[in-house]
C-alpha positions as a printed Julia matrix, in Angstrom:
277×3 Matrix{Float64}:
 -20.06   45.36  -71.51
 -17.08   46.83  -73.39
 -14.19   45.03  -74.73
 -11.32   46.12  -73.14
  -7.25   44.39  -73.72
  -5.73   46.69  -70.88
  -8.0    45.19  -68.25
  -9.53   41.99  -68.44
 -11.87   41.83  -65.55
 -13.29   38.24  -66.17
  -9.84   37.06  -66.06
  -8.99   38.62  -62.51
 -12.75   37.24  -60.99
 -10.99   33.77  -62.23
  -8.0    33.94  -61.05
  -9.09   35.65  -57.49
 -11.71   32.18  -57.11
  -8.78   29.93  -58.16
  -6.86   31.12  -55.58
  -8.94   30.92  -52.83
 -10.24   27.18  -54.27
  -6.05   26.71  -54.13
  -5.93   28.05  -50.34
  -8.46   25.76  -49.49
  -7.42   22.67  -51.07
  -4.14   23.19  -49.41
  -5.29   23.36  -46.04
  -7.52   20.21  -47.05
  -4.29   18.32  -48.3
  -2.81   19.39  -45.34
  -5.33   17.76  -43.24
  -5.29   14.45  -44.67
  -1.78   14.32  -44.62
  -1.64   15.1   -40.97
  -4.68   14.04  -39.85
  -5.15   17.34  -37.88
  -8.01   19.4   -38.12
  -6.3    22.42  -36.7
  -2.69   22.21  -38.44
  -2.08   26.12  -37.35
  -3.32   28.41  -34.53
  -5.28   30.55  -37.24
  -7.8    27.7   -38.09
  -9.08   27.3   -34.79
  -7.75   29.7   -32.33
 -10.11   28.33  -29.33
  -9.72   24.8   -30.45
  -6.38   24.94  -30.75
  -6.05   26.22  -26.86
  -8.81   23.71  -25.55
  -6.86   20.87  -27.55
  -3.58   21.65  -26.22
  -4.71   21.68  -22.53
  -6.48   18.26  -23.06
  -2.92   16.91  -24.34
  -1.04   17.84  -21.45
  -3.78   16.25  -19.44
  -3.72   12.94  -21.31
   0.72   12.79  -20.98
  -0.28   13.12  -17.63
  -2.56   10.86  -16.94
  -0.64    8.58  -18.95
   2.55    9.12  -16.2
   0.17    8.53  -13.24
  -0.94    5.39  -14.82
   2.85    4.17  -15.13
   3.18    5.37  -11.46
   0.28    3.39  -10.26
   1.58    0.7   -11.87
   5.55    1.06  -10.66
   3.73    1.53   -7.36
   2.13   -1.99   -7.87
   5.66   -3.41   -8.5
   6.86   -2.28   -5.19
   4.2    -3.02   -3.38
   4.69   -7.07   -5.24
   7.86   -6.49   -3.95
   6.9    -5.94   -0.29
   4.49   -8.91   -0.72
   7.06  -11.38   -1.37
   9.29  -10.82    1.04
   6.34  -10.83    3.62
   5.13  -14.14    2.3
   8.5   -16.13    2.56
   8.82  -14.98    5.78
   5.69  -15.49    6.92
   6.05  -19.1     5.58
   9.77  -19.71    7.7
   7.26  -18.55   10.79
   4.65  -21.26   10.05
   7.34  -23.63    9.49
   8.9   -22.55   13.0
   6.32  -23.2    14.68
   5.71  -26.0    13.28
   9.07  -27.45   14.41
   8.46  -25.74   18.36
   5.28  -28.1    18.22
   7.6   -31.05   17.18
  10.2   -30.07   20.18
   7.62  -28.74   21.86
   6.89  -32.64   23.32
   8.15  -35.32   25.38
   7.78  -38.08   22.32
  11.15  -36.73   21.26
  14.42  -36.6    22.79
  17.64  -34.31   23.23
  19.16  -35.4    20.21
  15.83  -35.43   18.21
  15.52  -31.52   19.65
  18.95  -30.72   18.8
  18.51  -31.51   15.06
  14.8   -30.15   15.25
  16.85  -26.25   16.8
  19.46  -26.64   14.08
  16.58  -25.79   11.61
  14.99  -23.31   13.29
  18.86  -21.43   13.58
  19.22  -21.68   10.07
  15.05  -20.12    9.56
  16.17  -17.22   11.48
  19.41  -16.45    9.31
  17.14  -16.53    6.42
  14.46  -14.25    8.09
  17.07  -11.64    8.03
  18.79  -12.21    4.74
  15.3   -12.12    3.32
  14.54   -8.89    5.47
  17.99   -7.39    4.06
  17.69   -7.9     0.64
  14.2    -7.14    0.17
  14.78   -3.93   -2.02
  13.17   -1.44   -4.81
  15.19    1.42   -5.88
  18.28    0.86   -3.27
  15.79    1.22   -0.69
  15.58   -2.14    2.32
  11.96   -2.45    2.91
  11.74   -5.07    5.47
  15.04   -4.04    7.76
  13.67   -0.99    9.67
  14.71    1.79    7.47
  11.4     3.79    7.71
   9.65    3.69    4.86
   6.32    6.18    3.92
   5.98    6.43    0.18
   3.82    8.74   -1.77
   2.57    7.82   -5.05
   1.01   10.47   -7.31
  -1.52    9.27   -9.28
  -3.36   12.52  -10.47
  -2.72   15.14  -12.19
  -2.8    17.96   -9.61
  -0.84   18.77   -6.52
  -3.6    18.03   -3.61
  -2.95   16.21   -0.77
  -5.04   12.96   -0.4
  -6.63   13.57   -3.62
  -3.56   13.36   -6.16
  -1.51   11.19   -3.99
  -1.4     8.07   -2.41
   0.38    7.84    0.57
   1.17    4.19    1.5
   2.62    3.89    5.21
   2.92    0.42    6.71
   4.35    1.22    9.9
   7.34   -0.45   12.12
   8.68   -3.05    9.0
  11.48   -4.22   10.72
  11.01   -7.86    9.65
  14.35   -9.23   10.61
  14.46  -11.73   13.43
  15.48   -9.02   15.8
  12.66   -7.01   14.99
  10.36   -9.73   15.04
  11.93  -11.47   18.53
  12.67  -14.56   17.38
  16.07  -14.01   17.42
  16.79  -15.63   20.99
  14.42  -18.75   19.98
  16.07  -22.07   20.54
  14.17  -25.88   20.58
  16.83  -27.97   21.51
  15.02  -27.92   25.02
  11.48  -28.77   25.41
  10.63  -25.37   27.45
  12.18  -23.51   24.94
  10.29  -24.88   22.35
   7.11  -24.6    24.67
   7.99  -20.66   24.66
   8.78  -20.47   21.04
   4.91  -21.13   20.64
   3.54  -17.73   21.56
   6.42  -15.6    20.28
   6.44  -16.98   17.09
   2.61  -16.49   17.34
   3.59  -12.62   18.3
   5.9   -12.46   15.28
   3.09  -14.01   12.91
   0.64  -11.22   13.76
   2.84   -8.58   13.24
   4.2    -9.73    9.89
   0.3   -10.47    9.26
  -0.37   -7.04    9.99
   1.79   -5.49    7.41
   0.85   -8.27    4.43
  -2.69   -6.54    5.32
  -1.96   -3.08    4.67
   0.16   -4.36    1.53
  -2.79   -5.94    0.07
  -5.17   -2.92    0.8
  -2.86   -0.3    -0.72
  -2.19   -3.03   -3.78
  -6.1    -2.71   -4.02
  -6.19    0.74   -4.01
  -3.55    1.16   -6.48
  -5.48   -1.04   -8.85
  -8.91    1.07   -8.91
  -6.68    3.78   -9.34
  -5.27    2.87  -12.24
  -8.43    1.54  -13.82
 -10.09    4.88  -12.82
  -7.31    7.01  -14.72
  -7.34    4.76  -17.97
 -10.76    5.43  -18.13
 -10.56    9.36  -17.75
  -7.97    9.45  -19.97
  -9.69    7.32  -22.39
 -12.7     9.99  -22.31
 -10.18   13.04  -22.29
  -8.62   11.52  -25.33
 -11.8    11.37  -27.34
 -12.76   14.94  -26.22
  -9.07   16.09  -27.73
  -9.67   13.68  -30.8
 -13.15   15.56  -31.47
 -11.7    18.82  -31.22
  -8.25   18.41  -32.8
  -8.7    15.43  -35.32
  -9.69   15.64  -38.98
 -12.58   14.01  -40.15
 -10.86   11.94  -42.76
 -14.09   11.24  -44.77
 -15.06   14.48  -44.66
 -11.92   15.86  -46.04
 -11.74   13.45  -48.42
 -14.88   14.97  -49.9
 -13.59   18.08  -49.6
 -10.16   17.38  -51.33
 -12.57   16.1   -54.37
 -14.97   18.92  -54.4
 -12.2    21.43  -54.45
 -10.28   19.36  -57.24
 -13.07   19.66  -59.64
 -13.25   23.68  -58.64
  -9.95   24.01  -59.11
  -9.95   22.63  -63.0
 -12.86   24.7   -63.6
 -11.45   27.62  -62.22
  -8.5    26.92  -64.81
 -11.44   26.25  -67.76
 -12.97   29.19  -66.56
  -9.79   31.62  -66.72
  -8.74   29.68  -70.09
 -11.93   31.53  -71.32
 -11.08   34.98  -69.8
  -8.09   35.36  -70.97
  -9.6    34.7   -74.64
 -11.76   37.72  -73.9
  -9.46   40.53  -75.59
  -8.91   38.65  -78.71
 -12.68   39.62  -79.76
 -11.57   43.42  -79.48
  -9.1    42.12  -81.94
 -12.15   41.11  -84.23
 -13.36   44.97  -84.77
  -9.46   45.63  -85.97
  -9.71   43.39  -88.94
């Protein structure tokens, strides 16, 4: 080989591996300081579109898990207001049984009907103010709620459609509006409509609880897929830190032999020097 000083061609094959060991141990610092294996599109094209789609499918999820759940809490609320009135029912009929015989008299009765009065004012204050989102549940305002729970747009497979029919819970809507005990006959009557009135409110808690059901599978379903579509993103998309850390210390000790190495080269024209002298 002949010594040259114009061109020192062991000092450019240096400095060309020391920058690619640099390029590298960039995009390895890079890594372990975002703890992304693809921190731009050009080191995983594919990856990078597979990864992305998973993400928006994980948000997702995670939004139909928070509307399973904020379906839950209105469905709670429905169940509430059901129960207390289903309770003031029991208790009215327990006070028509009372009435309802001839071991008590007018005045007993009288006292006996001023309860059930003040049962049926609460029935519909409780039927009033039963609300979610400004919206009367138990008054008659028809109610048929969808709650979307996956992350497509398909009827009866994204969506939950919870419909409980006529919920006019009020005392009107319920006949027991009219029901008075201060007479025994009246109280003997009061049996079988308040019995009326318990099956329909009944009816409704029933549908409550099987849509409350539902809504809980669903969202144990979707925590699960998203659990499994997060690790499929995480395996595409997230750095191996152990592995990078091995990297980051293999391409440290390149990189100061790369600079030993072109420390060298560049002493490579001082032996023309020699044949000078």
């Amino acid at each position: 080989m002949g010594l040259r000083i114009n061109t020192n061609e062991l000092s450019l094959a240096a400095q060309r591996n020391l920058e690619q060991t640099e390029r590298r141990m960039h995009s390895v610092v890079e890594r372990l300081a975002s703890g992304s294996r693809i921190t731009k599109a050009s080191d995983d094209p594919a990856g990078l579109s597979i990864s992305d789609s998973l993400n928006a499918q994980v948000r997702s999820l995670g939004q139909a898990i928070r509307n399973a759940q904020d379906g839950i809490s209105l469905v709670q609320v429905y169940e509430g207001g059901t129960n207390e009135i289903s309770n003031m029912l029991v208790r009215m009929r327990e006070l028509a049984m009372q009435s309802a015989t001839d071991t008590v008299g007018d005045r007993e009765r009288s006292m006996i009907d001023n309860e059930v009065q003040h049962l049926k004012m609460e029935i519909d204050r409780i039927a009033k103010t039963t609300k979610y989102a400004s919206r009367e549940l138990l008054s008659g305002e028809e109610v048929r709620l969808d709650f979307q729970v996956g992350l497509n747009n398909q009827d009866n497979v994204d969506r939950i459609t919870f419909d409980p029919g006529d919920t006019n819970l009020t005392a009107e809507g319920i006949n027991v509006d009219d029901i008075s005990v201060s007479e025994k006959d009246g109280a003997q009557n009061a049996l079988g409509i308040v019995d009326e009135a318990l099956t329909k409110v009944n009816d409704i808690r029933s549908r409550i609880g099987s849509i409350q059901g539902r809504l809980n599978s669903t969202q144990i379903a979707q925590s699960i897929f998203q659990e499994n579509l997060s690790a499929a993103r995480s395996r595409i998309r997230d750095a191996d830190m152990a592995q990078e850390s091995a990297n980051l210390a293999r391409e440290s000790i390149l990189r100061q032999a790369g600079v030993a190495v072109l420390t060298q080269a560049n002493q490579t024209p001082y032996l023309a020097l020699n044949l000078l002298k």
